[in-house]
Backbone as CSV, one residue per row, in Angstrom:
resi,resn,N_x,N_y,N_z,CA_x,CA_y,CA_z,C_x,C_y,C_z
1,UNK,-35.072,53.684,-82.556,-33.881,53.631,-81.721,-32.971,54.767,-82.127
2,UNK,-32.663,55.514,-80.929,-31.697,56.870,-81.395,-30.331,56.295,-81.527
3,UNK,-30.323,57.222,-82.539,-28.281,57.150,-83.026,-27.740,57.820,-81.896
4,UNK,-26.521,57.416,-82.017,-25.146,57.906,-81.000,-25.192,59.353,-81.498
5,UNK,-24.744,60.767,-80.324,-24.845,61.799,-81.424,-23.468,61.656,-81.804
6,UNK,-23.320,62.869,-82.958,-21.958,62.952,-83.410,-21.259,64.178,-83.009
7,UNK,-20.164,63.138,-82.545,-19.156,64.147,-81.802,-17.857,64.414,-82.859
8,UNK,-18.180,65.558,-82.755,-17.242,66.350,-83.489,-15.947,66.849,-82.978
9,UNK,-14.849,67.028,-83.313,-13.528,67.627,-82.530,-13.030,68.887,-83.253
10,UNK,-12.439,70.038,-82.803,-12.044,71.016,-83.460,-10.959,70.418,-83.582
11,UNK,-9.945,71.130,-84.392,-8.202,70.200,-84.780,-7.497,70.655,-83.671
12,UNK,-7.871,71.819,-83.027,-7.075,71.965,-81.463,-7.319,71.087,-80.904
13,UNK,-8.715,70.539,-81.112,-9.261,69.201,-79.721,-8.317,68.272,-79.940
14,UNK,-8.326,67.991,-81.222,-7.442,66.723,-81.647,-6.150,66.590,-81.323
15,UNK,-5.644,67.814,-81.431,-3.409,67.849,-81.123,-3.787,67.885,-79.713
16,UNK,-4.288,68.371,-78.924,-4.143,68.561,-77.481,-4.708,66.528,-76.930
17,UNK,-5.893,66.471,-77.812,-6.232,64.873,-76.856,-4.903,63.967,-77.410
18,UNK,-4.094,63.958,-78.188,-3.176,63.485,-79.069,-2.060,63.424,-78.208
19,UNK,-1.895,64.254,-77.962,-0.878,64.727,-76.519,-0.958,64.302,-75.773
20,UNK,-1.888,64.337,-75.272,-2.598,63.931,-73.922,-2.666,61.999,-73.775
21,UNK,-2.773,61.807,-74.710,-2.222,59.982,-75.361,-1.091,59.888,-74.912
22,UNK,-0.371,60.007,-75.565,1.181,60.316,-75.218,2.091,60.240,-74.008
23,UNK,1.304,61.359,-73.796,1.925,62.036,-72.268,1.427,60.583,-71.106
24,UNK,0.171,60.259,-71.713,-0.218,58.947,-70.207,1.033,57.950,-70.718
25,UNK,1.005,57.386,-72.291,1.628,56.659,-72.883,3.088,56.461,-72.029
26,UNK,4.035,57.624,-72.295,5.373,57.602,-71.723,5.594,57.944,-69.862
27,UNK,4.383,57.825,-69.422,3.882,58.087,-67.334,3.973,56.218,-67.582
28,UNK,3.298,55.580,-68.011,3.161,54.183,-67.763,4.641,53.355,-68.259
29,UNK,4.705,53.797,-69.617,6.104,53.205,-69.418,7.203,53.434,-68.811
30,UNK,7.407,54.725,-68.438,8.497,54.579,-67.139,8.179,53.848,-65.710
31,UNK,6.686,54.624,-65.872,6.714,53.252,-64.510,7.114,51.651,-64.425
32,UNK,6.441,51.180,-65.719,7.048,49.761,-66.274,8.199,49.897,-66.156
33,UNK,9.062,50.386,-67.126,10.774,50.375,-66.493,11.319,50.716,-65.821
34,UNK,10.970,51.368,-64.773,11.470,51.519,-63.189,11.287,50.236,-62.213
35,UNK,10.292,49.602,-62.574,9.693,48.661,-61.146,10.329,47.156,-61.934
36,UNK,11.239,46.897,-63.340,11.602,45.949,-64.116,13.121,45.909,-63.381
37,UNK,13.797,47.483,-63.197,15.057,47.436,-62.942,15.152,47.055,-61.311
38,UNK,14.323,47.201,-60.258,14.478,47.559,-59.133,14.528,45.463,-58.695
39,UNK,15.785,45.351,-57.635,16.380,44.203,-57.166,15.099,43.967,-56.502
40,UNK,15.632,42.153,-56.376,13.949,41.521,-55.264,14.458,41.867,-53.833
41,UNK,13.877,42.420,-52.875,14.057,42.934,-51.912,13.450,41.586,-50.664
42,UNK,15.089,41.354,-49.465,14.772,40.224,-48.528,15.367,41.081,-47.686
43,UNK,14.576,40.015,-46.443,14.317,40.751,-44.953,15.649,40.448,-44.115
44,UNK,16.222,41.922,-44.284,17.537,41.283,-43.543,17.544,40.367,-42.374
45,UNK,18.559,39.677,-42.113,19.149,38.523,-41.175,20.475,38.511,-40.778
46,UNK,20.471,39.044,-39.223,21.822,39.183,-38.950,22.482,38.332,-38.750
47,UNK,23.844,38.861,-39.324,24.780,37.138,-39.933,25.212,36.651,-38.700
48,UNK,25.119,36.976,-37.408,25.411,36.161,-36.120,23.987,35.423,-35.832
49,UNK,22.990,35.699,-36.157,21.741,34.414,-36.129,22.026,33.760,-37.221
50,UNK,22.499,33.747,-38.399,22.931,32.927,-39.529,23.987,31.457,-38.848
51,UNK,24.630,32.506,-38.249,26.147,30.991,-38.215,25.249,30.523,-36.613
52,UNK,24.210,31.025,-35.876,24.199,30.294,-34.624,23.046,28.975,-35.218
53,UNK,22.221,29.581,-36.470,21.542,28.628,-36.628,22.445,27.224,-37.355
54,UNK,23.274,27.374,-37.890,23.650,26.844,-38.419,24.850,26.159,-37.434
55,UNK,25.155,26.219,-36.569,26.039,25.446,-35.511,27.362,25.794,-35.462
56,UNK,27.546,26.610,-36.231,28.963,27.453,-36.707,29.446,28.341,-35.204
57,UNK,30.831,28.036,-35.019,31.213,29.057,-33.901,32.482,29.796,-34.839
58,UNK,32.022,30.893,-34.721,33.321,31.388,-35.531,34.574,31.467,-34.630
59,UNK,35.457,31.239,-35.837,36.991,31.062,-35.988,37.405,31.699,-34.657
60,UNK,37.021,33.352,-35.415,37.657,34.312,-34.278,37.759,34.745,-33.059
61,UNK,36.456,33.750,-32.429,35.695,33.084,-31.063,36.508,32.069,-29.925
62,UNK,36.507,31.443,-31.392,37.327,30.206,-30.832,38.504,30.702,-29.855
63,UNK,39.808,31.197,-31.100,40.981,31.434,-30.800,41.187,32.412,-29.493
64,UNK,39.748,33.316,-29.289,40.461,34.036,-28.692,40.049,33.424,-26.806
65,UNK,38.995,32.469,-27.421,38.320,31.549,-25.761,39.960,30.966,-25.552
66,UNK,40.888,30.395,-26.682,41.558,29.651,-26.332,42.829,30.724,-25.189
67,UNK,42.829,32.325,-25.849,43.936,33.065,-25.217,43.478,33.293,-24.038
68,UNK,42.265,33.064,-23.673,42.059,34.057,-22.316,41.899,32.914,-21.352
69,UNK,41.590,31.323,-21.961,41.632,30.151,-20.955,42.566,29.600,-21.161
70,UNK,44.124,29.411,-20.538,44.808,28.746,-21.325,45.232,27.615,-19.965
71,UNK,45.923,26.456,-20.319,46.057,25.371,-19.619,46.363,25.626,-18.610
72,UNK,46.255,25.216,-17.146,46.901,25.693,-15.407,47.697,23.974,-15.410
73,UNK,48.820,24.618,-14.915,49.509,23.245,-14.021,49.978,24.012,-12.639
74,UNK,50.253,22.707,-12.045,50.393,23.019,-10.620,52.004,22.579,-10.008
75,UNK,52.734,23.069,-9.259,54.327,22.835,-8.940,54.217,23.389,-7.505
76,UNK,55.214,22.794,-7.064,55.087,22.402,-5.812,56.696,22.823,-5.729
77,UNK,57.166,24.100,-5.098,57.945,24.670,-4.825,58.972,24.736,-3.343
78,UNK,59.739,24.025,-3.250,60.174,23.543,-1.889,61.647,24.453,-2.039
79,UNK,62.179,24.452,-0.940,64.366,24.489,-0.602,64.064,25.888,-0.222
80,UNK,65.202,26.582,-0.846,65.745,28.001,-0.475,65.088,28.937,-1.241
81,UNK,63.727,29.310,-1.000,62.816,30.086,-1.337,62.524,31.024,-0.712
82,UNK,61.748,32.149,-1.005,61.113,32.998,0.304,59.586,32.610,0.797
83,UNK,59.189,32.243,-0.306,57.513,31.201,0.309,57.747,29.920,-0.143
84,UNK,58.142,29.205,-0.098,57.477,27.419,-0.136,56.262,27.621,-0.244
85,UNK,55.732,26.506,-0.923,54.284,25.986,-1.417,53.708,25.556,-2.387
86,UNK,52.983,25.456,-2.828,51.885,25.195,-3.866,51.943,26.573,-4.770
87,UNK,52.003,26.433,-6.708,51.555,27.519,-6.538,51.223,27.012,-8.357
88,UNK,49.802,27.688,-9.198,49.727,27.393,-9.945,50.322,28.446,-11.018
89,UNK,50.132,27.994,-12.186,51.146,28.467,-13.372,50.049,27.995,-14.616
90,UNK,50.708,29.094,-15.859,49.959,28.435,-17.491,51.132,27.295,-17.905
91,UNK,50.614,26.437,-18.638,51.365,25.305,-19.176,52.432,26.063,-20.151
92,UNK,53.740,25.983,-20.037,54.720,26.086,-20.995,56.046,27.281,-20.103
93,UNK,55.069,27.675,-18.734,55.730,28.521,-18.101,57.560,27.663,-17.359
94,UNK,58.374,28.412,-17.366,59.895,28.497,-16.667,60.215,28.252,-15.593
95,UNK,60.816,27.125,-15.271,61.074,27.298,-13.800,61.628,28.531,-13.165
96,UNK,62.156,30.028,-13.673,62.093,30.829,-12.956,60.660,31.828,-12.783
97,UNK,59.737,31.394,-13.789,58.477,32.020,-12.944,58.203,31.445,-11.593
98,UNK,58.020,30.197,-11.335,57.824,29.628,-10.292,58.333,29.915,-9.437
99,UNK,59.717,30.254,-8.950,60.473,30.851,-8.517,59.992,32.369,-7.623
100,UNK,59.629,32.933,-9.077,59.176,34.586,-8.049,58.514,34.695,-8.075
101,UNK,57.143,33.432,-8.366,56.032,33.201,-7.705,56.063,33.118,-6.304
102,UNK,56.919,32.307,-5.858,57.413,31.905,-4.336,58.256,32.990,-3.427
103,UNK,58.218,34.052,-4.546,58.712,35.503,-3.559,60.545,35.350,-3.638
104,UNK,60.772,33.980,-4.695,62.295,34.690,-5.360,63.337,33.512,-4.442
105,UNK,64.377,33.562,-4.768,65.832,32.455,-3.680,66.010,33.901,-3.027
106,UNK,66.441,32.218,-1.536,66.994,32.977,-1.073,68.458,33.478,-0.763
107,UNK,69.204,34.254,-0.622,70.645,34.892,-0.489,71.843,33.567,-0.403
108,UNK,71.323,32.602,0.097,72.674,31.169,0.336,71.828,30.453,-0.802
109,UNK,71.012,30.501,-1.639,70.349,29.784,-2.926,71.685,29.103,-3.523
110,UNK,71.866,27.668,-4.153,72.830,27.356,-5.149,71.962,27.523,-6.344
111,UNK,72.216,28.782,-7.245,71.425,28.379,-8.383,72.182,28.223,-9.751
112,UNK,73.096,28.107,-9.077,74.336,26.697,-10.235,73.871,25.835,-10.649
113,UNK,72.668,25.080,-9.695,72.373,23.716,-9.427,70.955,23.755,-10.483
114,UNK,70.446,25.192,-10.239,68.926,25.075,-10.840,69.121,25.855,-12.592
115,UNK,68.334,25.178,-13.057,68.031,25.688,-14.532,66.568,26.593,-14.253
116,UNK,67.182,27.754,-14.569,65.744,28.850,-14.746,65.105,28.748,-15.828
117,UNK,65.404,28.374,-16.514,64.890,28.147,-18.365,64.286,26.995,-18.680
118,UNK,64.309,25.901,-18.183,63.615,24.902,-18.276,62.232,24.873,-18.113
119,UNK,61.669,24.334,-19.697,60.223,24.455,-18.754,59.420,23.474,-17.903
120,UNK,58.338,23.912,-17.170,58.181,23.328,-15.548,56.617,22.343,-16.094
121,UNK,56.585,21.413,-15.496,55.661,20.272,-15.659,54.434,20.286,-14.865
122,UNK,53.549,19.471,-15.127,52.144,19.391,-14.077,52.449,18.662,-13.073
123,UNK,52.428,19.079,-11.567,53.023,17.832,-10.458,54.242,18.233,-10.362
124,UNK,54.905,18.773,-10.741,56.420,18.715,-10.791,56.695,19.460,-9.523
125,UNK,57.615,19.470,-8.567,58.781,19.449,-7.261,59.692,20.405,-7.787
126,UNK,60.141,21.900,-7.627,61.489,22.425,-8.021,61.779,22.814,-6.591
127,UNK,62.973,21.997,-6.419,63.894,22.234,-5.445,64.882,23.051,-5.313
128,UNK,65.111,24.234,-4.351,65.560,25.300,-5.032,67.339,24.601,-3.150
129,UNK,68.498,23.854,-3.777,69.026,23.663,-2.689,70.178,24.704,-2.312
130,UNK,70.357,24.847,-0.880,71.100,26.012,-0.311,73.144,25.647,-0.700
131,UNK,73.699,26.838,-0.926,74.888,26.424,-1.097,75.687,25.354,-0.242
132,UNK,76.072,24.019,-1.014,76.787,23.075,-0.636,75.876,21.758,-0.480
133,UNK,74.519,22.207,-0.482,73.683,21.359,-0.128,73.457,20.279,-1.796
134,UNK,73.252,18.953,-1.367,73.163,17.897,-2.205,72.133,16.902,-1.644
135,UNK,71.068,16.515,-2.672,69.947,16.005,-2.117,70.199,14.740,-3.045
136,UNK,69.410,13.372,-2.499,68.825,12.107,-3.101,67.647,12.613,-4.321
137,UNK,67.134,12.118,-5.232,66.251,12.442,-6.159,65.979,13.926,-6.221
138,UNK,67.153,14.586,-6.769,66.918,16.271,-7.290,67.888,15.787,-8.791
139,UNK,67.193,16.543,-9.387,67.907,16.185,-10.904,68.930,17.169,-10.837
140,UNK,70.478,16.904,-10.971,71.618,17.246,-11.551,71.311,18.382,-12.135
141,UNK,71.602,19.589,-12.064,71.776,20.951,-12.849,70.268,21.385,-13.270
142,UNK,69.281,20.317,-12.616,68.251,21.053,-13.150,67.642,21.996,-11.677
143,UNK,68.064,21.348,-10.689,67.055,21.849,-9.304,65.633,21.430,-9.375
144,UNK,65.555,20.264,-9.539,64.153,19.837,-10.096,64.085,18.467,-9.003
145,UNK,63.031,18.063,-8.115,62.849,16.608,-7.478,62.014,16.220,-8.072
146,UNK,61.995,15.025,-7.722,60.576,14.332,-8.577,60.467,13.047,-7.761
147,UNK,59.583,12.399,-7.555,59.218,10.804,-6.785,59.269,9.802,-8.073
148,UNK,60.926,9.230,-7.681,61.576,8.149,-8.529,60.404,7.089,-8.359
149,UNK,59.899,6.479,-9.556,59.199,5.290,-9.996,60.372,4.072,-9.550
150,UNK,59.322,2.901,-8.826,60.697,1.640,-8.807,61.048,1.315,-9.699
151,UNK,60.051,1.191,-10.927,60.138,0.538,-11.813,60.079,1.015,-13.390
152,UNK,60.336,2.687,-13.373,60.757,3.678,-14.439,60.961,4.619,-14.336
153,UNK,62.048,5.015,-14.967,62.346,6.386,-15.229,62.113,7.401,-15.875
154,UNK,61.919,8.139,-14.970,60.732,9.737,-16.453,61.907,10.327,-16.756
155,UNK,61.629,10.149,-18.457,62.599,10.623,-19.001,62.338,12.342,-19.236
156,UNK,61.398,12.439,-18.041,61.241,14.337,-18.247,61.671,14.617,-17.183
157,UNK,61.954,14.142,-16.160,62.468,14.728,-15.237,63.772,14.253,-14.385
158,UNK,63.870,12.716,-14.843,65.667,12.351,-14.214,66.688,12.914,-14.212
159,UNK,67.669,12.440,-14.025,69.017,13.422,-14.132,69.783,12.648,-15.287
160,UNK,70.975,13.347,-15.047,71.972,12.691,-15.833,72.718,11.793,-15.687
161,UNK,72.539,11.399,-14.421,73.379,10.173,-13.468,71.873,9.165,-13.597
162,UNK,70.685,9.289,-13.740,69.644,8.566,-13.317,69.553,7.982,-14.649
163,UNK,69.495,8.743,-15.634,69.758,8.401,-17.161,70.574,7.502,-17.435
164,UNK,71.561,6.796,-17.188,72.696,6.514,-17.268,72.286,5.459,-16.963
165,UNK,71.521,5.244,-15.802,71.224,3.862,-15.624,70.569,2.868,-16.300
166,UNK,70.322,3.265,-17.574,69.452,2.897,-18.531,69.915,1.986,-19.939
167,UNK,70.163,1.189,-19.707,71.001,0.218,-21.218,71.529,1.070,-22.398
168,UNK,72.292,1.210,-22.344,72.530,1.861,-23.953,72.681,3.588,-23.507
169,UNK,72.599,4.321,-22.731,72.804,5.303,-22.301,73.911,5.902,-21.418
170,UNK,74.716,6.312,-22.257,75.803,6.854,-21.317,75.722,8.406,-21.178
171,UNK,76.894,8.689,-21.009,76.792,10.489,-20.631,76.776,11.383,-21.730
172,UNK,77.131,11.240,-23.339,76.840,11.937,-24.164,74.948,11.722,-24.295
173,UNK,74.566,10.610,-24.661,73.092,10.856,-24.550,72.178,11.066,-23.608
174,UNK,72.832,11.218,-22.583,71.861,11.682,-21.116,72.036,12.846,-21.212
175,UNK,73.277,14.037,-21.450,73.091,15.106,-21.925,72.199,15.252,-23.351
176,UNK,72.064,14.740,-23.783,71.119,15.054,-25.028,70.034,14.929,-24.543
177,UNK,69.269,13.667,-24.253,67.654,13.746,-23.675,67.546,15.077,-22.638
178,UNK,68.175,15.098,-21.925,68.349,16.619,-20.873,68.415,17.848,-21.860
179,UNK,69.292,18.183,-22.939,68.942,19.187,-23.859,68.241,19.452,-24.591
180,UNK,67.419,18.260,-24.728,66.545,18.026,-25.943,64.986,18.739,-24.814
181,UNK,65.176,17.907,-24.006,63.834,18.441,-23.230,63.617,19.888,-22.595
182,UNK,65.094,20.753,-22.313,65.201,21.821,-21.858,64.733,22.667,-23.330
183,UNK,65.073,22.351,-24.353,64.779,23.347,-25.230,63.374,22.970,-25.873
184,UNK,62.839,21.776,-25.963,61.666,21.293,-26.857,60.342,21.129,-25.581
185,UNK,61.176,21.377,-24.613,59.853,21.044,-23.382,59.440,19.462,-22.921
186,UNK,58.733,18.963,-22.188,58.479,17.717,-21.934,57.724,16.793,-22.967
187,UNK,58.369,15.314,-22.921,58.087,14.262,-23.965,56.684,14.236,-23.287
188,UNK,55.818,14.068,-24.200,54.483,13.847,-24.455,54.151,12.424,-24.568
189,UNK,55.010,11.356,-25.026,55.044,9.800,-25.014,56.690,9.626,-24.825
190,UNK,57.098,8.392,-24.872,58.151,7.626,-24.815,58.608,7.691,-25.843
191,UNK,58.263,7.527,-26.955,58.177,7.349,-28.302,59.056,8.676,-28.694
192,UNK,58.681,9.698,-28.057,59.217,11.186,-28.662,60.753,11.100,-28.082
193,UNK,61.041,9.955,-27.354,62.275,10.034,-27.229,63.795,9.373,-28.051
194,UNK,63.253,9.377,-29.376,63.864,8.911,-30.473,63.971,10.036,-31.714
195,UNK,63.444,11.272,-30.764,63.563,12.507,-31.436,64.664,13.427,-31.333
196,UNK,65.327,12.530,-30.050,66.318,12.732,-30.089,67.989,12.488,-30.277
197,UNK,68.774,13.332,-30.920,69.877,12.620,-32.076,70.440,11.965,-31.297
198,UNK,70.582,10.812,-31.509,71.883,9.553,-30.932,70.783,8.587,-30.408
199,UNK,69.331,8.682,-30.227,68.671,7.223,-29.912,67.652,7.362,-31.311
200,UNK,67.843,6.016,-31.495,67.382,5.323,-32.461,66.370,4.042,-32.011
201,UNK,65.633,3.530,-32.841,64.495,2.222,-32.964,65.479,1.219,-31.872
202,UNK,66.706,0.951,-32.120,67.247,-0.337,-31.570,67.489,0.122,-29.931
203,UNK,67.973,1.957,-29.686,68.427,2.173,-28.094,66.884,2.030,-27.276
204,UNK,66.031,2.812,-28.058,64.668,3.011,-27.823,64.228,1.321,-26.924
205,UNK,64.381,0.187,-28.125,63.432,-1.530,-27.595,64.573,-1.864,-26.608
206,UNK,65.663,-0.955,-26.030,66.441,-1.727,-25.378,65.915,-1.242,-23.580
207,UNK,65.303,0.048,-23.761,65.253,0.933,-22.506,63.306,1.128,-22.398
208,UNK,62.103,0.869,-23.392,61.134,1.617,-23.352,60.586,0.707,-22.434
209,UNK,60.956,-0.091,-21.888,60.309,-1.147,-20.609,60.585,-0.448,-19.688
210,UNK,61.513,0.614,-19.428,61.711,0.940,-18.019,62.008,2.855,-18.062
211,UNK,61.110,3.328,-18.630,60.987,4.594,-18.852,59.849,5.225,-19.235
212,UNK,59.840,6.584,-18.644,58.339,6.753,-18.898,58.089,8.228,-18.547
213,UNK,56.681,9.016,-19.040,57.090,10.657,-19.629,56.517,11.360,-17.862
214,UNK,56.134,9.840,-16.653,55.375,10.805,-15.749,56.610,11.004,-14.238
């Protein structure tokens, strides 16, 4: 059986294969510490399929569906106008939008009688009456009609004489519910009418049988 031959190296062979160790030696370990440092890599996912899977409507969606749809009520514009009619409006709007919705009063207008600043209701009647003129169910200084209930009074739209008729209500607090609603807008319940200063729990159980926000 033959021996292995013998391989011999000159000492150049040796420093150069020596090197040559080495040199692979420090190729592999950088590769090792390059591919140790490098992050685990995921398949992006755009963050609007994120929140749809997840049932999420964002915030900033919301608010702005809410600016561009905002509540319609409807008023019914009668008297000394230039159009009479029907005409719709956003919820919180003035009885003088309504107004030059209807193309404005006209020249004999009493608008002594009407409050432009008040704000205007869903259903609501603004009666716009001609100088000297005085109507049955138009609210006192507001220029506002409304279809009197037999059997209650909307405390959003009566007058101050209609108010009055009410137990415990005289003319300092019928001007108050009337100021209170011109500046805070229409009662939302009955209840909100103890929000205002001078009725209390006891004026409130004396009158909430016969009053009411429609």
């Amino acid at each position: 059986m033959g021996s292995l031959p013998n391989i011999r190296f000159t000492k150049r062979e040796k420093v150069l294969l020596g090197l040559l160790i080495i040199f692979l030696l420090i190729i592999i370990s950088q590769y090792i510490s390059y591919h140790q440092k490098q992050p685990p890599t995921f398949a992006d996912e755009p963050l609007a399929e994120l929140s749809t899977e997840k049932g999420d409507t964002p915030q900033g969606e919301v608010k702005q569906t809410e600016m561009t749809n905002p509540k319609k009520i409807v008023v019914d514009v009668k008297g000394a106008v230039a159009k009479p009619g029907i005409y719709q409006l956003t919820e919180g709007s003035r009885v003088k939008e309504a107004l030059d919705l209807a193309g404005g009063t006209l020249a004999n207008a009493d608008l002594n009688q009407v409050n432009l600043a008040q704000k205007i209701a869903d259903e609501m009647v603004i009666f716009v009456p001609v100088q000297g003129e005085t109507l049955n169910g138009v609210s006192s200084g507001l220029g506002v009609s409304f279809e009197s209930n037999a059997e209650t009074i909307s405390i959003n739209q009566a007058s101050e004489k209609e108010l009055m008729q009410l137990d415990g209500i005289g003319p300092a607090k019928a001007k108050a519910i009337i100021e209170y609603r011109t500046k805070q807008g229409k009662f939302q319940t009955i209840e909100d009418l103890m929000n205002v200063p001078g009725i209390g729990q006891k004026t409130f159980e004396q009158i909430k049988e016969k009053i009411s926000v429609h």
